[in-house]
N, C-alpha and C positions, 0 to 999 in steps of 0.2 A: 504494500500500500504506500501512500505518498500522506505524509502529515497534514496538511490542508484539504484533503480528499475524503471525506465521511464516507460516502457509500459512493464505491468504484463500480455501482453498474450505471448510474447516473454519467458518466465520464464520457464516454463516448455519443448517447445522445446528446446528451450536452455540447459537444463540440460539432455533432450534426447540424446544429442550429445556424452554422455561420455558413452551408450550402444553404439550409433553407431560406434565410437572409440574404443570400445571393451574394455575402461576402468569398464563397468557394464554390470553384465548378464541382464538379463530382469526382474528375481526374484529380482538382486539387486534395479533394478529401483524401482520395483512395490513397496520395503520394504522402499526405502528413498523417495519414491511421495507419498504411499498412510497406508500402513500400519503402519507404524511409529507415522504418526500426526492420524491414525485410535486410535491409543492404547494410545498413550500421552494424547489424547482428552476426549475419551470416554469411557475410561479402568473402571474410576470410578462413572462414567455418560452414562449408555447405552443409555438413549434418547437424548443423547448431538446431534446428526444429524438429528433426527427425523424431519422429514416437509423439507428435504434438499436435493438435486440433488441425495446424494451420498448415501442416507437413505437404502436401498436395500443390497447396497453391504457392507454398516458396519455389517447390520444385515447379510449376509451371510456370512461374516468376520469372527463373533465371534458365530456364528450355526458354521464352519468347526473345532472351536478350542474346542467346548463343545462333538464331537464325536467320 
């Protein structure tokens, strides 16, 4: 958890909010939710997700950027 963060399932809606506002396209979201901590994570570690919810889609991730 993060010390100013009461209840982390709020966190993500929560930042949904600034596509819904039209402050973020959808690409921006996808790049500041999911591809960002994808490439910070595992840039240098590809089995860094492996056995984990998301394991699929990092590997489809970096399959789209090797083609």
């Amino acid at each position: 958890g993060h010390f100013d963060v009461p209840e982390m399932a709020a966190v993500l809606p929560g930042a949904y909010e600034l596509v819904e506002h039209s402050f973020l396209s959808n690409d921006d979201f996808r790049s500041f939710a999911f591809t960002n901590a994808v490439r910070f994570l595992s840039e240098h570690n590809r089995d860094f997700f492996t056995g984990t919810r998301v394991e699929q889609e990092v590997s489809d991730y970096w399959d789209s950027l090797a083609r």
